[in-house]
N, C-alpha and C positions, 0 to 999 in steps of 0.2 A: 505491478504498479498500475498497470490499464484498469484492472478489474477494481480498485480501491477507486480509483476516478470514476470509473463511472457507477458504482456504488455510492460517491458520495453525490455524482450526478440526479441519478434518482431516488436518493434521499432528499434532496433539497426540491427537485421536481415537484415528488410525492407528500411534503410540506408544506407547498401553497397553497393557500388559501382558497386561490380561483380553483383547484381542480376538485377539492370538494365541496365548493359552494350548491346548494340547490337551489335552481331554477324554478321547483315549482312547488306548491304547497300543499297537495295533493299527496296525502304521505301511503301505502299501500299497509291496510288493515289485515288481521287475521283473518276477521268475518270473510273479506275480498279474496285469501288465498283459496280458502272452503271452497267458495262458493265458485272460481276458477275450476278446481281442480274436480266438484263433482258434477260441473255444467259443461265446460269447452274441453277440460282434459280429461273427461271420466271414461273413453274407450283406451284413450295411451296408457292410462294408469292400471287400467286392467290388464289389458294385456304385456306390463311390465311387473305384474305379479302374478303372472300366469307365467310369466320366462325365468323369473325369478325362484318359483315353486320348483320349475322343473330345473332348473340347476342346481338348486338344495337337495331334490329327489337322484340326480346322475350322482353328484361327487357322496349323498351315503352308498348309492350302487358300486361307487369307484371303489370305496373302502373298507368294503365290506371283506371280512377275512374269510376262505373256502380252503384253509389248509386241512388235510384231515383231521389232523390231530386237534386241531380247534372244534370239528366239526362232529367227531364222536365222542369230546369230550364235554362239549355242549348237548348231547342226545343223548347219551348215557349207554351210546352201544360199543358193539367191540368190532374189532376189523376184522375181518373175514377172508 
């Protein structure tokens, strides 16, 4: 019963008018994201695709299969 009041609490909250009104007119472009992300944020972004590489790079290392039986019947030789 709490959780449906205050559900219906901020529904009616998140329905006013005041909380989505905007104050300013100044609306934020594409162009302004660009040119953000390759002037103020261009070291954070590199280096969150430098961390992002090398996590792609561990989990194919994680997954990699090294059973034998995969591994000589991938190489075409015989077990010894």
């Amino acid at each position: 019963m709490g959780l449906l009041a205050l559900g219906m609490i901020l529904v009616s909250v998140l329905s006013a008018d005041s909380v989505w009104a905007n104050s300013s007119d100044d609306y934020p472009t594409t162009s302004g994201l660009a040119d953000s992300l390759l002037t103020e944020w261009a070291l954070p972004l590199l280096i969150l695709g430098i961390l992002m590489s090398m996590a792609m790079i561990g989990a194919a290392y994680l997954v990699r299969d090294e059973r034998m039986e995969n591994l000589l019947w991938e190489f075409g030789g015989e077990e010894e």
